[in-house]
C-alpha positions in Angstrom: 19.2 -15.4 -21.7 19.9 -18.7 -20.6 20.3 -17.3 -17.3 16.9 -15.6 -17.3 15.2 -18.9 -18.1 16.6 -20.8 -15.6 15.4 -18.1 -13.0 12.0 -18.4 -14.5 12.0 -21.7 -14.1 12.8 -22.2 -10.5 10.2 -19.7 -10.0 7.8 -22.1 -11.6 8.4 -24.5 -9.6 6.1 -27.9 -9.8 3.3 -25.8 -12.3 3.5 -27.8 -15.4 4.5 -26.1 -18.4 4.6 -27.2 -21.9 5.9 -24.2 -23.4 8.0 -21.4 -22.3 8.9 -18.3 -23.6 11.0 -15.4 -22.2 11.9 -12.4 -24.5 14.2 -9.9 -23.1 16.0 -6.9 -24.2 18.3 -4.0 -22.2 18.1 -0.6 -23.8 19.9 1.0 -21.5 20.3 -0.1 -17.3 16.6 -1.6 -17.3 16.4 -4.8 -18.4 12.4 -5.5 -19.9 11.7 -9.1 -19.7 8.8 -10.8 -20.8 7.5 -14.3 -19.9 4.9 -16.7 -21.5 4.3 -19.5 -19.9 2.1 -22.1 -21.4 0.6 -24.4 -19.1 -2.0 -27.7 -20.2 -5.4 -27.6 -20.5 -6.6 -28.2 -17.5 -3.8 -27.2 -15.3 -5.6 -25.8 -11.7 -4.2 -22.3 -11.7 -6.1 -19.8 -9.9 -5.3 -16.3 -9.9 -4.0 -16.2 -6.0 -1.5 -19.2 -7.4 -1.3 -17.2 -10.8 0.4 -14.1 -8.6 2.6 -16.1 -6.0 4.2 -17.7 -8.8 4.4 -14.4 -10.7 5.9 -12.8 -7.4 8.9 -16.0 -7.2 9.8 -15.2 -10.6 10.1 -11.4 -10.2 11.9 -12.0 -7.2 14.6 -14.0 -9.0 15.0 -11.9 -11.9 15.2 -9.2 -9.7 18.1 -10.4 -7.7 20.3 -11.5 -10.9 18.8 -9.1 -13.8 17.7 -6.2 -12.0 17.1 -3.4 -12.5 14.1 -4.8 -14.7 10.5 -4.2 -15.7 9.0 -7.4 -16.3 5.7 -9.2 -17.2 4.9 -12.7 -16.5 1.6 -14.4 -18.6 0.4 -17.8 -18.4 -1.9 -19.3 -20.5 -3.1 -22.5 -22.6 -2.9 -21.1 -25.9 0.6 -21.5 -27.4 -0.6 -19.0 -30.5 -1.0 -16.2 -27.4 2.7 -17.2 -26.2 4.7 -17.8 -29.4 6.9 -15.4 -30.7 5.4 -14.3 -34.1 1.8 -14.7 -32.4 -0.6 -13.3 -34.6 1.7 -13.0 -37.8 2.2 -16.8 -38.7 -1.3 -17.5 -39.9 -2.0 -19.4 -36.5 -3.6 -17.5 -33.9 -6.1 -18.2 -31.4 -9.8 -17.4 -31.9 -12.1 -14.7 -29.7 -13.5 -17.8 -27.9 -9.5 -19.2 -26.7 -9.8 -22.1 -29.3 -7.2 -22.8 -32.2 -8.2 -21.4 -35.7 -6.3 -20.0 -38.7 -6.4 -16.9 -39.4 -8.8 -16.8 -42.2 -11.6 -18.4 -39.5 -12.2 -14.5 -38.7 -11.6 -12.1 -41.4 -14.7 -11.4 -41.9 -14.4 -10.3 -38.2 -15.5 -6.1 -37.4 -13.0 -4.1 -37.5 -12.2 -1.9 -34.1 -13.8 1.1 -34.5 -12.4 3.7 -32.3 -12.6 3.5 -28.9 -15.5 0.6 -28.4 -12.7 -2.1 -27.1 -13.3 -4.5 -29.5 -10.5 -6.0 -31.6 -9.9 -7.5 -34.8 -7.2 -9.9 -36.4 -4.1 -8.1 -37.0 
């Protein structure tokens, strides 16, 4: 695992990152990898800059961890990121801010198939 993180980060590169989470597990041959990384407010990350630093990391988990299915996220919101997201009480709300929990049970619940979702 350690491994994995340190190809992660060289991927990153100079993108400042105040969190960083990579899960990983190998059922069989295929390693499935899964990266959060959580940048500052304000960090300038377009999407063009979003998917070249995705591609770097692949590239390096490829070449040491392969073969692998992986998925590399970025955002601000640690509660998106963290490991029990969703399940500690801390989440983030529908508008990207920090709330508890309780800030949105009264929220709808999904009704099949309309997209919308609700707090788990």
């Amino acid at each position: 695992m350690a491994d994995m993180e340190a190809c992660v980060r060289g991927g990153l590169g100079a993108l400042p990152v105040s969190r960083l989470f990579v899960r990983a597990i190998r059922p069989g041959r295929t390693a499935c990898i899964v990266v959060h990384a959580v940048v500052p407010d304000g960090t300038a990350l377009d999407v063009a800059e979003a998917d070249r630093l995705r591609g770097a990391i692949l590239a390096r988990l490829a070449a040491r961890h392969g073969p692998m299915v992986a998925d590399v996220i970025f955002t601000t919101v640690e509660a998106y990121a963290a490991p029990a997201a969703g399940n500690t009480g801390m989440t983030a709300a529908p508008d990207g801010s920090r709330a508890t929990q309780a800030a949105w049970q009264d929220a709808a619940p999904c009704k099949e198939g309309d997209g919308t979702a609700s707090p788990a």
